[in-house]
C-alpha positions in Angstrom: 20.0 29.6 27.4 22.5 32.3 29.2 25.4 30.0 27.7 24.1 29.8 24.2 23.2 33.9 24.2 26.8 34.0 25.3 27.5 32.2 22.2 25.4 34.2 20.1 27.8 36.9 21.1 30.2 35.3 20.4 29.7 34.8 17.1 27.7 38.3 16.2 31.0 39.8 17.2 32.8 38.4 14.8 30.4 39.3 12.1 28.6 36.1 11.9 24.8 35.3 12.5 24.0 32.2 14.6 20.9 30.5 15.5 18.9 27.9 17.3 17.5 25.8 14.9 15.1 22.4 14.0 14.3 20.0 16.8 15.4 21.9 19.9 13.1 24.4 18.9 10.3 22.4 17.7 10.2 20.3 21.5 10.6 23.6 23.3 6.9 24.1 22.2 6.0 20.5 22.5 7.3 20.7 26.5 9.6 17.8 25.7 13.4 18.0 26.6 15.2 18.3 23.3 18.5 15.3 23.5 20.1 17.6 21.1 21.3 21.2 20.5 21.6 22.2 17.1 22.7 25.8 15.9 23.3 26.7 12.6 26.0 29.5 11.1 26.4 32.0 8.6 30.5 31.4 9.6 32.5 28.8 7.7 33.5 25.6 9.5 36.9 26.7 9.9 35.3 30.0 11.3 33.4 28.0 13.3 35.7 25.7 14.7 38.1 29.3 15.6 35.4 30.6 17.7 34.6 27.2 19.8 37.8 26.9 20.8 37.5 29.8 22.3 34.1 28.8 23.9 34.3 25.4 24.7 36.4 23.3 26.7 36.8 20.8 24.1 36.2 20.8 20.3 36.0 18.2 17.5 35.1 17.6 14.0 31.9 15.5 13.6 32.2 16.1 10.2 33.8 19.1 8.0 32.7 18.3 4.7 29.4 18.6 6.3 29.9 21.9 7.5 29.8 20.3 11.8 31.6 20.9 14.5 30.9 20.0 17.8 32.1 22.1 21.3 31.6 21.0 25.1 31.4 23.4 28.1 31.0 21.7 31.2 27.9 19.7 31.0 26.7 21.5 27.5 27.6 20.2 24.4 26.5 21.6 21.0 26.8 21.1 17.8 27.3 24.0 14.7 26.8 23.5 11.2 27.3 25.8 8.4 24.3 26.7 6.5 23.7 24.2 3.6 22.0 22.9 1.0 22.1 19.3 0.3 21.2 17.5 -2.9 21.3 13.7 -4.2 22.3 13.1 -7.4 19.9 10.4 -9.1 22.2 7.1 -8.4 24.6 8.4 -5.5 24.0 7.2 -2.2 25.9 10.7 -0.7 24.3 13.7 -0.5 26.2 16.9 -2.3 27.4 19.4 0.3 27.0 23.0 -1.2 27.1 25.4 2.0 24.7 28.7 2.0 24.5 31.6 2.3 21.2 32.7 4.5 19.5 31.0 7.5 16.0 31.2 5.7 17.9 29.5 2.5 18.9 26.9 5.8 15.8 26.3 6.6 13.9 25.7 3.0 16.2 22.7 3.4 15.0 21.0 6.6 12.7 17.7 6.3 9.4 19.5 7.3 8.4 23.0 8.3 8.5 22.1 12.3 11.9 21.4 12.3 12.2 24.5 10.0 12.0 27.0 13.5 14.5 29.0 14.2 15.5 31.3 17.4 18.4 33.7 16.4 21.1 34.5 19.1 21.6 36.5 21.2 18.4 38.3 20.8 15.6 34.8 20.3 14.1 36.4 17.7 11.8 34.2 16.8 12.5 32.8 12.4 9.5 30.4 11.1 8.9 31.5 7.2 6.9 27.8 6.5 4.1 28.2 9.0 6.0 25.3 11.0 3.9 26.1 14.1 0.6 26.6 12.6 1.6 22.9 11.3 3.0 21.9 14.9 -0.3 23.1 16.7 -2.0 20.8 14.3 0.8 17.9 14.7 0.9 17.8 11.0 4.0 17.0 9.1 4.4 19.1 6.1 7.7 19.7 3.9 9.1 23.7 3.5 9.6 23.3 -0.5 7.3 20.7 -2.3 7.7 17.2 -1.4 9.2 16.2 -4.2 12.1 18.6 -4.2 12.4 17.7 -0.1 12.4 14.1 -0.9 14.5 14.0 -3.8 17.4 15.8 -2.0 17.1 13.4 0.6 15.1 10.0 0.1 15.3 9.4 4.2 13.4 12.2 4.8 10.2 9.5 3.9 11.5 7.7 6.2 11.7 10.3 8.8 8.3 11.4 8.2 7.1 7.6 9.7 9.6 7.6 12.7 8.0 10.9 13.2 4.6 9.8 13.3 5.7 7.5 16.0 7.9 9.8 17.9 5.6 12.3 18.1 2.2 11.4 17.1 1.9 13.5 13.8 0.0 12.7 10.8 1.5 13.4 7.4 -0.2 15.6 5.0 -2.0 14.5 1.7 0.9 15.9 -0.7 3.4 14.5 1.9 2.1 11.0 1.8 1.3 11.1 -1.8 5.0 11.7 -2.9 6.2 9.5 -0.2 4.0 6.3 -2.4 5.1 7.8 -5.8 9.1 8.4 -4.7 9.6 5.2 -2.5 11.9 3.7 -4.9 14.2 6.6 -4.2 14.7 5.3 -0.9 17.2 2.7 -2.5 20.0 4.9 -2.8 20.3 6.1 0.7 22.8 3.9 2.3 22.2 0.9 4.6 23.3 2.5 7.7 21.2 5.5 7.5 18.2 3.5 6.9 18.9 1.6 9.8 19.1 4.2 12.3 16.0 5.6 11.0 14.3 2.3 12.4 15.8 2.0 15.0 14.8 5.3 16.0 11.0 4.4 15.1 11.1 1.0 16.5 12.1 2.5 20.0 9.9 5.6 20.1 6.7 4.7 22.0 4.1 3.4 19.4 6.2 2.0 16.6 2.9 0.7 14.9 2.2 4.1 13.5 5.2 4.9 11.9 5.5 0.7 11.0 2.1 1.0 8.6 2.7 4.1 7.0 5.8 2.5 6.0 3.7 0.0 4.4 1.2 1.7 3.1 3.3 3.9 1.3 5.7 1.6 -0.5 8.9 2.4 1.7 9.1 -0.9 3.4 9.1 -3.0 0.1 12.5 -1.6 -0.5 14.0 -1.5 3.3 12.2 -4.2 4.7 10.3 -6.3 2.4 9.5 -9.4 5.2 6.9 -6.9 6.9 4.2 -6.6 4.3 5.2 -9.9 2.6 3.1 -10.7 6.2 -0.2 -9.1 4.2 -0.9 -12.5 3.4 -3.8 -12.7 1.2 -7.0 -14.7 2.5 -8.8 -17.1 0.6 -12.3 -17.4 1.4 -11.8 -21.6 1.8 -8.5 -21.7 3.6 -9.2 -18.6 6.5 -6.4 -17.9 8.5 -5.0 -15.0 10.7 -3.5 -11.6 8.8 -0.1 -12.4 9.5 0.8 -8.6 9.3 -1.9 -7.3 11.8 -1.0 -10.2 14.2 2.8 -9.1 14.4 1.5 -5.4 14.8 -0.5 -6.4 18.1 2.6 -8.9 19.2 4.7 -6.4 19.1 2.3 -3.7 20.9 1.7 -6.5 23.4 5.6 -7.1 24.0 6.1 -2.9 24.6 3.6 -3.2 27.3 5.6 -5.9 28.9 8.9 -4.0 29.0 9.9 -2.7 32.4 9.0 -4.0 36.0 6.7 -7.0 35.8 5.6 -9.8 38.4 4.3 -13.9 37.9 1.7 -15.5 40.1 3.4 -17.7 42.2 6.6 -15.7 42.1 6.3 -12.4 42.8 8.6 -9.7 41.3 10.8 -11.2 38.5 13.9 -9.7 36.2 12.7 -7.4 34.1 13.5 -6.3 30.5 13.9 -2.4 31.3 12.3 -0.5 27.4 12.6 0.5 25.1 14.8 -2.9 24.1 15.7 -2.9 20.5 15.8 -6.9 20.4 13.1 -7.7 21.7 11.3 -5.0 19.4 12.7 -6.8 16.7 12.1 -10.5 17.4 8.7 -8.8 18.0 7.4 -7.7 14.5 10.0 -10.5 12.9 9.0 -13.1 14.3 6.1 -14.8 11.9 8.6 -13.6 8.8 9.0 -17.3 8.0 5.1 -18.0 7.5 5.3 -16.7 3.7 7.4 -18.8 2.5 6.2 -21.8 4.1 2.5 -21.3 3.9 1.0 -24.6 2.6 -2.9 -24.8 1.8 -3.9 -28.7 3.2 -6.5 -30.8 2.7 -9.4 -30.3 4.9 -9.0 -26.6 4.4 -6.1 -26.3 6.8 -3.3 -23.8 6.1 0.2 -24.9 7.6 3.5 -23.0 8.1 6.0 -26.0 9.4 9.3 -24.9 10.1 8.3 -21.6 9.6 10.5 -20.0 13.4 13.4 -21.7 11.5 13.1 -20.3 8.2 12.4 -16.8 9.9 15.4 -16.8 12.1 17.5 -17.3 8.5 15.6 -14.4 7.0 15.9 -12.3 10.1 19.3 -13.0 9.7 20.2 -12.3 6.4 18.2 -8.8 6.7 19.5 -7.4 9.8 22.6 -8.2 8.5 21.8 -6.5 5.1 20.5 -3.6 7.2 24.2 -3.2 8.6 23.3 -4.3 12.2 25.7 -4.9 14.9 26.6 -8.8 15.2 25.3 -9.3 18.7 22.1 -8.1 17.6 21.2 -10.3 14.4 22.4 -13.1 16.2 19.7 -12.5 19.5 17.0 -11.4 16.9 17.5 -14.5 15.3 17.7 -16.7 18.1 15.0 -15.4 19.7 12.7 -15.8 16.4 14.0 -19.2 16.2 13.0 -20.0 19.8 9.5 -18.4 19.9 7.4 -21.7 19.5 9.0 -23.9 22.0 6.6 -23.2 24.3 3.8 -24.0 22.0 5.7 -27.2 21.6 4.6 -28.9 24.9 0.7 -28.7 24.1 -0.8 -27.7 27.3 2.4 -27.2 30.2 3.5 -31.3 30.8 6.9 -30.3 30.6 9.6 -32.2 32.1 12.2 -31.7 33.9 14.4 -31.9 30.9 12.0 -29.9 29.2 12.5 -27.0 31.1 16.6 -27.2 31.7 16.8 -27.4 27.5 14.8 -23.7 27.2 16.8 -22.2 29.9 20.1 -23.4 28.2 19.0 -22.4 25.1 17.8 -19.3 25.5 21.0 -18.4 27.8 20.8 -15.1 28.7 17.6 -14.3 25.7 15.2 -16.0 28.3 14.0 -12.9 29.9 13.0 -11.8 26.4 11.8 -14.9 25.4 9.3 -15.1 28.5 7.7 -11.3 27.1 8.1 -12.5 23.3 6.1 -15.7 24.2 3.2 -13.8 26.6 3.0 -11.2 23.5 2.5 -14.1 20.9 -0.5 -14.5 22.3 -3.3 -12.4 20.1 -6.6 -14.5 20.5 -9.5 -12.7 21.5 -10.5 -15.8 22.9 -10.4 -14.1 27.3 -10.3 -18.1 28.6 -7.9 -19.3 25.9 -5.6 -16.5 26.5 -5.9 -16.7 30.6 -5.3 -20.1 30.3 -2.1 -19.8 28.1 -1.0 -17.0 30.4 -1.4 -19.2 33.6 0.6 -22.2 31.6 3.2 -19.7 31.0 3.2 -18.7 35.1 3.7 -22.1 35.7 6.9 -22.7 33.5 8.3 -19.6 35.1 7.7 -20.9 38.6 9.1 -23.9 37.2 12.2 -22.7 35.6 12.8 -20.8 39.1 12.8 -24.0 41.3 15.0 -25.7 39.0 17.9 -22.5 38.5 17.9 -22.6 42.3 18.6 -26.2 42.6 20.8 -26.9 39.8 22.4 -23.5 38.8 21.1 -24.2 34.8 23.0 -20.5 33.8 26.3 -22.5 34.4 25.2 -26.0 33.2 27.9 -28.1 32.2 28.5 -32.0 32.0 29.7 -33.3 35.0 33.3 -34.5 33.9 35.7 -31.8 31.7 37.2 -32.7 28.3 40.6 -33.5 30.6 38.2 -36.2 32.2 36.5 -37.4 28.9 40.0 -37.8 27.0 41.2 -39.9 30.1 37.8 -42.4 30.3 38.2 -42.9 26.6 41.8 -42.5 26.3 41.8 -40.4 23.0 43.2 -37.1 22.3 41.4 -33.6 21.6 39.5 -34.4 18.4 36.3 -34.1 16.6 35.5 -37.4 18.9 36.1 -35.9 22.5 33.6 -32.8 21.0 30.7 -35.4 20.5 31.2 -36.7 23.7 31.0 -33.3 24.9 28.2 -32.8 23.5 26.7 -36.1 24.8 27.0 -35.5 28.1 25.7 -32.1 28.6 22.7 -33.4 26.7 22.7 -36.5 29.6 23.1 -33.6 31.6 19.9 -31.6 30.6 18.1 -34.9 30.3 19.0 -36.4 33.4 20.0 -33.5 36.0 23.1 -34.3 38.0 24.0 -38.0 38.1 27.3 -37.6 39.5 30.7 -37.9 38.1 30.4 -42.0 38.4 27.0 -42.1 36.6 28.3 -39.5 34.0 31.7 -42.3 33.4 29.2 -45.2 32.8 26.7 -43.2 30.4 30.2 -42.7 28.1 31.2 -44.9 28.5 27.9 -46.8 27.4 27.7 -44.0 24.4 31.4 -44.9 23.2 30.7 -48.8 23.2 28.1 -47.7 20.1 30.8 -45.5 18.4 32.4 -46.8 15.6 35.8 -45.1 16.7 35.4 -47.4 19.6 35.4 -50.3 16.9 38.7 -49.5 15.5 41.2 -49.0 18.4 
């Protein structure tokens, strides 16, 4: 506070008004440590930018047609925006920038009245003209101007409003949530970036299944993330089966739980996945994606969803990709949703040796996630059906312990190089020595180490049954 008075100085010399302003203000009365201090300006941003140099011990532009500049001193940094008012037009996906002229003008622009606080420097005079904390003692989130007007000028601010509810345990108001159903279409124009963030934000705050439903509910997911209440999958009174939705909900409750420090009968301590973990978040609530599509009504009154990890890992793919995220995390998501049924794949824990060396090596560095992903997938309320999956699941980890520390599985290979392989076979690099690769690493997995000699004879036994053998 004594550096940012000194900067309300600062800029009150200079003719300028300056202030403390949305969340900074909003978690000073919540007790929480605010990650973030924002100030907004009466001063222009070249005014601005003039003054922090003088300030700070470094300045930049985060972004001058936005009216930001950003200033470190020592330890501190801030950020200063001109006063604005931002607008959409209908189809543009970029907000118009029209700077202001008054901090309460500023403020009638902010997503909802407790982020619409203000604390003028130097003298913390205290600005809240929207009754934001008469609406933060009563953790409701309400927009300044109607919520049409709020929502038009900025479709994420629906968003918001759910990564909100998650954040910080508010409930939306009636008018809020009303134009948040009637304007979700809106949301299609804020670009892909932006609404990724946004859920990434609620995904990692600590009880994403808040912000998740009203998502839902309201219509905003069908245009962001259509997969999660395609899982609303409708019941018919001959062919019962679980709500796919409300079972990803508690999976990926069950996997947040998990995050952080954790210990396995029979082994004591193990690695842990330190939260909040975006991927595993992800594979969490994406995971059953693929039932939809695959749902198929049997005879009997069975329903089935066969192949559905495969078809989900495709359409985990292809959103998180349309949701502009990083490479390295589609392809874990993916993986991981691909991978979450193996377990289920060896009936009640007879897995072999082989068994177990295959879901080490392809999980590869995912396994620690897979372990939480596969405990969470768990949702019976069955107490001995889920004790004894959970003691199956013990087991494999004991089991996938004894054999890293035996055979080193992170840095499985085949026991003889593609140097090796081109000299038994006496071929050149080619499409052939990569199948032969590929052959022995799965001898490998099958097998465990047989030596260099018994790795020669099983190629050797393999390229007898080649064709390419055939023809030399």
């Amino acid at each position: 506070m004594p550096l940012l008075t000194e900067l309300g100085d600062l800029f009150t010399s200079e003719g300028h008004e300056l202030a403390l302003v949305g969340g900074p203000v909003r978690d000073a009365f919540l007790g929480r440590t605010s990650p973030d201090i924002d100030l907004t300006t009466s001063a222009s941003p070249e005014q601005t930018e003039k003054l922090l140099k003088q300030w700070g011990d470094a300045t930049w532009d985060m972004g001058r047609t936005f009216g930001t500049i950003g200033t470190r001193r020592g330890a501190t940094v801030v950020e200063v925006t001109t006063y604005r008012a931002d607008a959409y037009e209908p189809e543009s996906r970029k907000p118009i920038v029209a700077f202001g002229t008054s901090l309460h003008d500023d403020l009638i622009r902010r997503d909802f009245t407790v982020n619409a606080m203000a604390l003028r420097l130097p003298d913390l005079s205290f600005e809240d003209p929207h009754g934001g904390l008469v609406d933060l003692a009563a953790r409701r989130l309400r927009t300044p101007s109607t919520p049409e007007v709020s929502f038009s000028d900025d479709p994420l601010r629906m968003m918001r409003a759910a990564r909100f509810s998650s954040q910080l345990g508010f409930t939306v108001d009636d008018p809020t949530r009303t134009a948040m159903t009637e304007m979700s279409d809106r949301l299609a124009i804020v670009s892909a970036e932006r609404v990724r963030d946004e859920l990434t934000k609620l995904l990692l705050s600590p009880s994403p299944r808040a912000g998740l439903t009203l998502l839902v509910d309201t219509g905003l997911a069908d245009q962001m993330l259509p997969e999660l209440p395609a899982l609303r999958l409708e019941v018919d009174e001959h062919h019962r089966h679980k709500d796919v939705y409300e079972h990803s909900l508690i999976v990926l409750e069950q996997a947040i739980e998990l995050e952080g420090p954790r210990t396995v009968r029979g082994l004591g301590a193990v690695e842990p996945v330190s939260g909040p973990d975006l991927v595993l978040r992800l594979a969490a609530l994406l995971h059953d994606i693929g039932k939809p599509p695959t749902r198929r009504f049997e005879a009997g009154g069975g329903v089935s969803f066969h192949h559905h990890e495969v078809v989900g890992a495709k359409m985990t793919r292809n959103r998180l990709r349309a949701l502009r995220f990083d490479k390295d995390t589609v392809k874990a998501v993916s993986r991981l949703v691909e991978l979450h049924l193996r377990f289920h794949g060896y009936g009640g824990g007879e897995w072999t040796d082989s068994a177990v060396r295959r879901y080490v090596t392809d999980s590869g560095p995912l396994l620690s996630r897979l372990h939480l992903l596969t405990r969470s997938d768990c949702t019976t309320r069955n107490r001995r059906k889920a004790e004894r999956l959970s003691r199956t699941y013990d087991d494999l980890e004991v089991r996938i312990a004894k054999i890293q520390e035996d055979e080193e599985l992170a840095a499985v290979r085949p026991e003889l190089d593609g140097n090796q392989i081109a000299e038994t076979l006496g071929i050149k690099p080619s499409p052939v020595l990569g199948r032969a690769y590929k052959f022995l690493l799965a001898v490998r997995l099958d097998q465990g180490p047989i030596g260099e000699d018994g790795a020669r004879h099983e190629l050797l036994r393999w390229w007898a049954e080649q064709p390419e053998s055939r023809d030399r």
